[in-house]
C-alpha positions in Angstrom: -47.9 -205.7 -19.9 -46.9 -204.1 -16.5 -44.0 -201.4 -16.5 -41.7 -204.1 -14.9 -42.1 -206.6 -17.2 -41.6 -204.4 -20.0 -38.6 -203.2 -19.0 -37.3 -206.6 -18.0 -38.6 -207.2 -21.9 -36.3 -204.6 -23.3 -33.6 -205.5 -21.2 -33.5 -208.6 -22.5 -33.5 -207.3 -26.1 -29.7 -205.9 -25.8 -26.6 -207.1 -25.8 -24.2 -206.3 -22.4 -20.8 -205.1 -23.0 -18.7 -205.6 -20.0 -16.1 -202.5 -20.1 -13.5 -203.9 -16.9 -10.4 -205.3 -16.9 -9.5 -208.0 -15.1 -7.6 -207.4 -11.4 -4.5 -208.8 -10.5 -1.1 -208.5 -9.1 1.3 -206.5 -11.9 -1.6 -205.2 -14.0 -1.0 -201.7 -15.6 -1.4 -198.9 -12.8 -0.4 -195.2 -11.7 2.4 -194.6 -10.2 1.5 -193.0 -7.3 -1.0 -196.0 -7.0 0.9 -199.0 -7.7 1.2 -202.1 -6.5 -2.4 -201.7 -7.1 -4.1 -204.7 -6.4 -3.0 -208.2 -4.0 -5.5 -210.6 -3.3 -4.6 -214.0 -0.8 -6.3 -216.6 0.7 -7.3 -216.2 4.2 -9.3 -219.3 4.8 -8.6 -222.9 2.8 -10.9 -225.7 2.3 -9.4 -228.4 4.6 -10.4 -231.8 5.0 -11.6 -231.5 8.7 -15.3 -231.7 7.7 -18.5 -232.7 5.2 -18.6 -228.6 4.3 -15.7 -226.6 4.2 -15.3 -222.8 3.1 -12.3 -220.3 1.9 -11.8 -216.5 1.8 -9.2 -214.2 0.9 -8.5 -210.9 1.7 -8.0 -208.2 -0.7 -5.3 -205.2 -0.6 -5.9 -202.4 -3.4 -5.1 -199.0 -4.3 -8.7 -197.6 -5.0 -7.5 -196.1 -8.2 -6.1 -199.1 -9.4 -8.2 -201.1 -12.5 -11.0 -200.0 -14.0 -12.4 -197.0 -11.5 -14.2 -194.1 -11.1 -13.2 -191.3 -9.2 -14.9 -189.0 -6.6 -15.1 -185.3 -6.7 -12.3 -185.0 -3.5 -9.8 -187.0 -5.3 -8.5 -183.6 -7.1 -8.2 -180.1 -6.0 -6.7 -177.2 -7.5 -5.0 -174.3 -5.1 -6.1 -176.6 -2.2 -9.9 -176.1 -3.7 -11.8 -178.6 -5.0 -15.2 -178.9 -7.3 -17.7 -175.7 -6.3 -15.0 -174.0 -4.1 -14.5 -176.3 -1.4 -11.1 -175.4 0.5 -9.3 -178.2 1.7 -9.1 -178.2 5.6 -8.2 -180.5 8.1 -12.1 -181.0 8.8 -12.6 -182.5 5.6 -9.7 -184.5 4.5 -9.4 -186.7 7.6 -7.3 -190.0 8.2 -10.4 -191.7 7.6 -11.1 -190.2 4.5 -13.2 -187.2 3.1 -16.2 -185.4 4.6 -16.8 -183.6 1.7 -17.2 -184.7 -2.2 -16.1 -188.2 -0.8 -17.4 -191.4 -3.0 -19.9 -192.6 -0.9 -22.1 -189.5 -2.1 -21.7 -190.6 -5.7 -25.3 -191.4 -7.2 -25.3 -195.0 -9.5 -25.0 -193.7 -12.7 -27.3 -194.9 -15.2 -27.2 -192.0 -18.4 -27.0 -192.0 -22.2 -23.2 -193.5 -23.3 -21.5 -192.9 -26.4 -18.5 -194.2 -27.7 -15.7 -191.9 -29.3 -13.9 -194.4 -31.3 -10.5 -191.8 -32.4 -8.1 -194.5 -34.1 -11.2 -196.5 -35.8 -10.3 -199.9 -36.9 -9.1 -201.7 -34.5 -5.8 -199.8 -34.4 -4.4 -197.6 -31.4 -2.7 -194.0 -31.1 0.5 -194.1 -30.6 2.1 -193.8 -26.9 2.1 -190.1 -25.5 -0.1 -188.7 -28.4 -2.5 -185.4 -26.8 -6.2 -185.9 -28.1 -7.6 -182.5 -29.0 -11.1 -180.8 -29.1 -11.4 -181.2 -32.6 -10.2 -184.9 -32.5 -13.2 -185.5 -30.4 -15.1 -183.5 -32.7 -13.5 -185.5 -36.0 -14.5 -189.0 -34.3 -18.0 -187.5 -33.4 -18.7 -186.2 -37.3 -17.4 -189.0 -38.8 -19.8 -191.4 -36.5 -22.7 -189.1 -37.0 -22.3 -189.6 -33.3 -24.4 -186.7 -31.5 -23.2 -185.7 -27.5 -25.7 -184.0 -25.4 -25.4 -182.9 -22.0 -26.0 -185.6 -19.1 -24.5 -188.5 -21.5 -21.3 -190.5 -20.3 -18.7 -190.0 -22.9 -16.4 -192.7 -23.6 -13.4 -192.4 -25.7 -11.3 -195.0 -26.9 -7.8 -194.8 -28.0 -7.1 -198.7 -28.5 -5.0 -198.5 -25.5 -6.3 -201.4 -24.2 -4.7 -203.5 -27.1 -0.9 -202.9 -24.9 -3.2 -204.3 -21.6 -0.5 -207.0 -21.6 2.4 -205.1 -21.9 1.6 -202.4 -18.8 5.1 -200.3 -19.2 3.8 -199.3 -22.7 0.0 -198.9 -21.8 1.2 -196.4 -18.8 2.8 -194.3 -21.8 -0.5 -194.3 -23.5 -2.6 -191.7 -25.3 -5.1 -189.8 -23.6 -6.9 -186.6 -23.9 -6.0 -182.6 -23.9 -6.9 -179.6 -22.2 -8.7 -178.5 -25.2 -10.6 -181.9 -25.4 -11.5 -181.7 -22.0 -12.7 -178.1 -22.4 -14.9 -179.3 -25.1 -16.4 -182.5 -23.0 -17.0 -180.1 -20.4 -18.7 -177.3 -22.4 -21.0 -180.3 -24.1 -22.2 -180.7 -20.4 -21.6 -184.1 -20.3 -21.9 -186.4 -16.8 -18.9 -188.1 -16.7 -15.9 -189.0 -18.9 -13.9 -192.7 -19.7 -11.3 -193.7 -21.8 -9.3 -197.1 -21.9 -5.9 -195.4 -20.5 -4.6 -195.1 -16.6 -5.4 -191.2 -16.4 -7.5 -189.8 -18.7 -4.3 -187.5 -19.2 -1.2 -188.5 -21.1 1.0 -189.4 -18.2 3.7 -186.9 -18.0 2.5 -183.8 -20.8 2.3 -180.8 -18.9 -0.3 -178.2 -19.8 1.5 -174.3 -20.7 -1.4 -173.1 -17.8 -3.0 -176.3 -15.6 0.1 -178.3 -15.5 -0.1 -182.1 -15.0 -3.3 -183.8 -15.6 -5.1 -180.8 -16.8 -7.9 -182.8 -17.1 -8.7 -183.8 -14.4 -8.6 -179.9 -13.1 -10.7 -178.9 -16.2 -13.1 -181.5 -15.5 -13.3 -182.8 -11.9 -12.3 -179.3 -10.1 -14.0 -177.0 -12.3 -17.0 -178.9 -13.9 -18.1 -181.6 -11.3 -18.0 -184.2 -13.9 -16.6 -187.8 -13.2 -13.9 -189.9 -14.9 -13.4 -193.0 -15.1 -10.4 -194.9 -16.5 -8.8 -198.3 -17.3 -11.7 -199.4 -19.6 -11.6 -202.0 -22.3 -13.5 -200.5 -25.3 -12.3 -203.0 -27.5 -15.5 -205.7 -27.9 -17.5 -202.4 -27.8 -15.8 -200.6 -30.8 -15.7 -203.9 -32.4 -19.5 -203.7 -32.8 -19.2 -200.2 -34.0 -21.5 -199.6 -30.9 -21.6 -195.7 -30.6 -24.9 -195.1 -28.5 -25.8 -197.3 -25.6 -27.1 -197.3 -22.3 -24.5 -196.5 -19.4 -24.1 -198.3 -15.8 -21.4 -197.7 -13.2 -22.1 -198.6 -10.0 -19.7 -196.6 -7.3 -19.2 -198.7 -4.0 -20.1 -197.0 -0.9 -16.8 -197.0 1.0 -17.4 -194.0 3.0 -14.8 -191.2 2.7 -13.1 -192.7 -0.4 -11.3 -190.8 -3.1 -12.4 -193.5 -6.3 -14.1 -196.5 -5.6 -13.3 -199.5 -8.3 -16.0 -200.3 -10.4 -17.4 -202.7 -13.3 -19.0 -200.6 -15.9 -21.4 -202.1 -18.5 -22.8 -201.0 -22.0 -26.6 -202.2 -23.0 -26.8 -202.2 -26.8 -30.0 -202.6 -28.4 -29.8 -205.6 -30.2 -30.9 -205.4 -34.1 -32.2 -208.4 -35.7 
């Protein structure tokens, strides 16, 4: 059997897990980065001919939905990830020169899923996640993280998808649990919540979002939020293969994506 068709052979041996959320006017965003998504018809199929066509055009925030973001999309003391200043020369009106999304490699790494409530339940609103909550979920999973992996962590969030003022007041993770992610050495970081952070905690040193400093500005490592983890934990899926696909919108802070999990199937 040639390499290809052995791959396509495993391939087809697992089971895809699609981790987005739909997109549509009034689903759960930001603040800073709401309305979020609009999409309209441009073109209509009219009856003026045998074929006909319609378009639409679409009008989104680029962290709105599921999305990842780019290394420029946080600084910290106008500074961002391997001590590059903000200037005028890189952050332009057409984007970023610098740590902008179009540089962003398709990722394709180790994923494991961090499954803190268990289940089928969620945290409650506004609860911090902590290094050794990560650690807990990890131990009682047997659930080992090694450095390059995608770690996603769910917090059954995405059960209040429907009700968006409550899922903005989610759970979400720590200082301390970002430390630890980021000492692990992991790739990139996702969790079913519009921040990563808990929107509004303030850390006693890093402020709001500490997070994202700890991990984008200081570490390099991506995050990605708004995913639905639930058909994943479901399956008590812990280890899987990882694919996010970044577009290449050049200059971008985030770019939206649709991030899958390949589970090995066992028979």
């Amino acid at each position: 059997m040639n390499p290809v068709d052995a791959l396509l052979t495993q391939m087809s041996n697992a089971v895809c897990f699609d981790l987005e959320h739909p997109r549509y006017l009034g689903a759960p965003t930001f603040d800073a980065h709401k309305p979020g998504f609009f999409y309209s018809l441009h073109r209509r199929h009219e009856d003026v001919d045998e074929r006909t066509s319609a378009s639409g055009v679409i009008v989104m925030a680029e962290h709105s939905g599921t999305h990842i973001d780019a290394l420029c999309h946080q600084a910290y003391g106008m500074e961002m990830f391997g001590g590059v200043k903000v200037t005028p020369d890189n952050q332009t009106f057409r984007g970023f020169t610098e740590l902008a999304i179009d540089g962003v490699e398709p990722v394709i790494t180790r994923g494991v899923l961090l499954d803190l409530p268990g289940g089928g339940s969620a945290l409650e609103e506004g609860t911090v996640v902590s290094d050794t909550d990560l650690a807990a979920a990890a131990e009682r999973q047997g659930t080992a993280i090694r450095p390059g992996d995608t770690v996603l962590i769910r917090t059954g969030n995405a059960l209040r998808w429907q009700h968006p003022e409550s899922y903005e007041r989610g759970p979400g993770i720590g200082s301390s649990a970002a430390q630890w992610l980021a000492d692990t050495g992991v790739h990139s970081v996702g969790a079913d919540n519009v921040a990563l952070d808990v929107v509004g905690h303030k850390d006693d040193e890093l402020g709001h979002l500490p997070a994202h400093t700890i991990l984008t500005v200081r570490n390099g490592i991506f995050i990605i939020e708004n995913l639905n983890l639930e058909a994943l934990a479901a399956e008590n899926a812990h280890e899987f293969v990882f694919v996010c696909l970044p577009l290449k919108m050049r200059g971008a802070t985030g770019s939206p994506v649709r991030p899958i999990a390949l589970v090995p199937r066992v028979d």
